[in-house]
C-alpha positions as CSV (number, residue, x, y, z in Angstrom):
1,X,-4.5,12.5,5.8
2,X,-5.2,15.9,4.6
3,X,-7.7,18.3,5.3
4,X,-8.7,17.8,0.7
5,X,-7.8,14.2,0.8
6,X,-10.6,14.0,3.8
7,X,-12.8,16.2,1.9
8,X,-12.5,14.2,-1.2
9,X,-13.3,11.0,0.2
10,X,-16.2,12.3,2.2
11,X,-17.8,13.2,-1.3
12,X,-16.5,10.3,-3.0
13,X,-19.3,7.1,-3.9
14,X,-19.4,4.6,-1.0
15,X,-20.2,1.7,-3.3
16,X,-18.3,1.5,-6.6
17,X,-19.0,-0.9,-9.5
18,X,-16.6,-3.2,-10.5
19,X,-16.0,-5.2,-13.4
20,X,-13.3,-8.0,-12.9
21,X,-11.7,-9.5,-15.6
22,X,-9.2,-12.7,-15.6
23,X,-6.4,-12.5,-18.5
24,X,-5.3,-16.4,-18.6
25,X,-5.4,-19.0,-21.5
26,X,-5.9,-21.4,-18.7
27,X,-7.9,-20.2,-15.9
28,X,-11.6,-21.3,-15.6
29,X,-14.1,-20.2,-13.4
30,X,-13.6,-23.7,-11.0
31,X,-8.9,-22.9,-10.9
32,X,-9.4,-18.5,-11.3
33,X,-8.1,-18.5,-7.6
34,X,-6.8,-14.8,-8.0
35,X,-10.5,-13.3,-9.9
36,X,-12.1,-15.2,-6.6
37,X,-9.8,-13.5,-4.0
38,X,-10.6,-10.2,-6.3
39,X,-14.1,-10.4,-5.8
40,X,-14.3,-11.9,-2.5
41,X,-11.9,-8.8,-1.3
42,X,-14.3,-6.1,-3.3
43,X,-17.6,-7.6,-1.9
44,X,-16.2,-7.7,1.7
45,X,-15.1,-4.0,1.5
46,X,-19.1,-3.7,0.7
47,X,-18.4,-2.9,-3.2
48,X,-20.2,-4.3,-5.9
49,X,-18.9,-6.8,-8.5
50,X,-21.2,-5.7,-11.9
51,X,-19.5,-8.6,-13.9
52,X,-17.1,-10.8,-14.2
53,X,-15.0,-12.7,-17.6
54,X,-12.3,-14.6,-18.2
55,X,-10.7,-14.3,-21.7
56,X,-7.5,-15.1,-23.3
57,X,-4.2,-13.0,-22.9
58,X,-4.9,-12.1,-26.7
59,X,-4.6,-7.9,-27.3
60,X,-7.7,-8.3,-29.7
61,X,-9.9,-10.1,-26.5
62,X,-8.3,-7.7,-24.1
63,X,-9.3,-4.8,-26.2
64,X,-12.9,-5.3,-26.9
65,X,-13.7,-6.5,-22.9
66,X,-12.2,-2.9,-21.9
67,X,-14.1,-0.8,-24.6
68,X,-17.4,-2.6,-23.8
69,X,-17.2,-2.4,-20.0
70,X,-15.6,1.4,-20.2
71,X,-18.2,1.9,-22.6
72,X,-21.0,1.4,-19.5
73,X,-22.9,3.6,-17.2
74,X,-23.1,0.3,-14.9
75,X,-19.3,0.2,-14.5
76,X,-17.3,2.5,-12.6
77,X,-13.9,0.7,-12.2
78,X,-12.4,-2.6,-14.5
79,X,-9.8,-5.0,-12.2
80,X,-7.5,-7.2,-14.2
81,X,-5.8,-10.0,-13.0
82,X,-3.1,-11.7,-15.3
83,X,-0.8,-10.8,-17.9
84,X,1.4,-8.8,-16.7
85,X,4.7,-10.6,-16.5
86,X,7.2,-11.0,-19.2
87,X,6.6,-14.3,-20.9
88,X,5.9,-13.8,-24.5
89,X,1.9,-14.8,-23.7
90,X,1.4,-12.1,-21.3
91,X,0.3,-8.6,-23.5
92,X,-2.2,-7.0,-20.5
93,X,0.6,-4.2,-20.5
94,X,0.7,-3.0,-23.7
95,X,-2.7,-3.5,-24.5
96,X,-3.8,-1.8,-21.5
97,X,-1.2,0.9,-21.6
98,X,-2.1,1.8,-25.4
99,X,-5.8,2.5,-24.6
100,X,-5.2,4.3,-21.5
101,X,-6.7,8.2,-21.5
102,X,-4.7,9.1,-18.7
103,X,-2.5,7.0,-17.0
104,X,-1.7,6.5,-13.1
105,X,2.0,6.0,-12.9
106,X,2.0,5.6,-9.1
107,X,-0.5,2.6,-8.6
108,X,2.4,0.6,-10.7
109,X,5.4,2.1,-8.6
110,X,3.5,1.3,-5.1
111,X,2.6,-1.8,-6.5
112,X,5.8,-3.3,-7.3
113,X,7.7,-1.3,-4.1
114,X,5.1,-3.0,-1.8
115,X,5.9,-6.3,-3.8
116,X,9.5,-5.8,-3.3
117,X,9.2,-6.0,0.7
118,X,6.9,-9.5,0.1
119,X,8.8,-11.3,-2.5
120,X,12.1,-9.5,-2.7
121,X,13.8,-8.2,-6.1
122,X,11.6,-10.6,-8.4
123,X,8.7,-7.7,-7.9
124,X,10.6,-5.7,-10.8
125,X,8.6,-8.3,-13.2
126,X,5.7,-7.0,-12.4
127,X,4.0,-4.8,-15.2
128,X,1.1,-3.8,-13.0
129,X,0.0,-0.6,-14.8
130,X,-3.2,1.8,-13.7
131,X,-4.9,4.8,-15.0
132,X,-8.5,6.0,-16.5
133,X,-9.9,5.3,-20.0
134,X,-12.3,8.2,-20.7
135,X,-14.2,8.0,-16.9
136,X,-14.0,4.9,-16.1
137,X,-10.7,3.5,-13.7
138,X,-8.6,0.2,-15.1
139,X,-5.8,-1.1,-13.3
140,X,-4.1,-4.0,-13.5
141,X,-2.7,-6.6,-11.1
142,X,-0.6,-10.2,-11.5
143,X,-3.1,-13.1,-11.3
144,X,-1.6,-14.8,-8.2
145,X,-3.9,-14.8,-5.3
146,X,-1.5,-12.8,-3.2
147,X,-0.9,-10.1,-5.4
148,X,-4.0,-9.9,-6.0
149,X,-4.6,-9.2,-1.6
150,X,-1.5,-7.3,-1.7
151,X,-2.9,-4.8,-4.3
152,X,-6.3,-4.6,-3.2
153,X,-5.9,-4.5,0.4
154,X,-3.0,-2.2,0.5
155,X,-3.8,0.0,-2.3
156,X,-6.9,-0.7,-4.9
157,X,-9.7,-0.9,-2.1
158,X,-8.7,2.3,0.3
159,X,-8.7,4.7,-3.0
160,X,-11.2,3.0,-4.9
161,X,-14.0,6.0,-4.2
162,X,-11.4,8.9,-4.3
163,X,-10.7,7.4,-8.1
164,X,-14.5,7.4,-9.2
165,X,-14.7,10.6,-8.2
166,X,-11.8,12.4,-9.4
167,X,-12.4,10.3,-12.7
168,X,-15.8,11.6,-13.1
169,X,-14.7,15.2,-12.1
């Protein structure tokens, strides 16, 4: 690690709020195995999950969540899990791409690389997408319970300080 990287992490917040949000037309809070492992992962790493939905993989639903939880002083980082395949249901992409302020190519091209050594050449499905509306940090993630570990644990969770700061910057 670098000498800045160090530096920026040292005066990054310890404890970030999360917001986690499930994108199914299925899912309930009793079968969301992925938003669990989400927020099981972000309270063991000693974060803080501020609130937690489950809504339909409709652009509208997807839409208002982001703008209400972006829209809070309480928040400082939205996880989605779901819709991000290609199935004709799954819009998390586009809707989250449209309202992104300033997006964060890499998180989706680690994402899918780290994929591609777990599950092989189906990982180029994966429209996992990242970046920053206004201040606050959004990225997405598939809904599966191990993508959701394999983006948090390998990439979400040791950056998730550095973000909230260099968003608020």
């Amino acid at each position: 690690m670098s000498d800045v990287s160090a530096s920026h992490r040292a005066s990054a917040p310890q404890v970030v709020r999360c917001a986690v949000v499930t994108i199914s037309d299925t899912r309930t809070v009793a079968t969301d195995t992925g938003g669990q492992q989400a927020i099981s992962l972000i309270e063991a790493a000693g974060h803080v999950v501020a609130a937690r939905e489950i809504i339909a993989d409709e652009p509208e639903r997807i839409r208002a969540v982001l703008q209400s939880f972006c829209g809070r002083g309480d928040i400082d980082v939205v996880l989605l899990t779901g819709g991000t395949g290609l199935s004709r249901r799954d819009q998390t992409f586009e809707t989250v791409t449209a309202m992104l302020t300033k997006p964060l190519p890499g998180y989706g091209e680690l994402f899918r690389m780290l994929s591609y050594q777990e599950i092989g050449p189906a990982a180029m499905l994966s429209r996992a997408v990242g970046g920053l509306i206004g201040t606050t940090a959004v990225l997405t993630m598939p809904g599966s319970p191990a993508a959701v570990r394999l983006a948090l644990e390998r990439l979400i969770i040791a950056e998730l300080g550095h973000i909230v700061r260099e968003a608020r910057r």
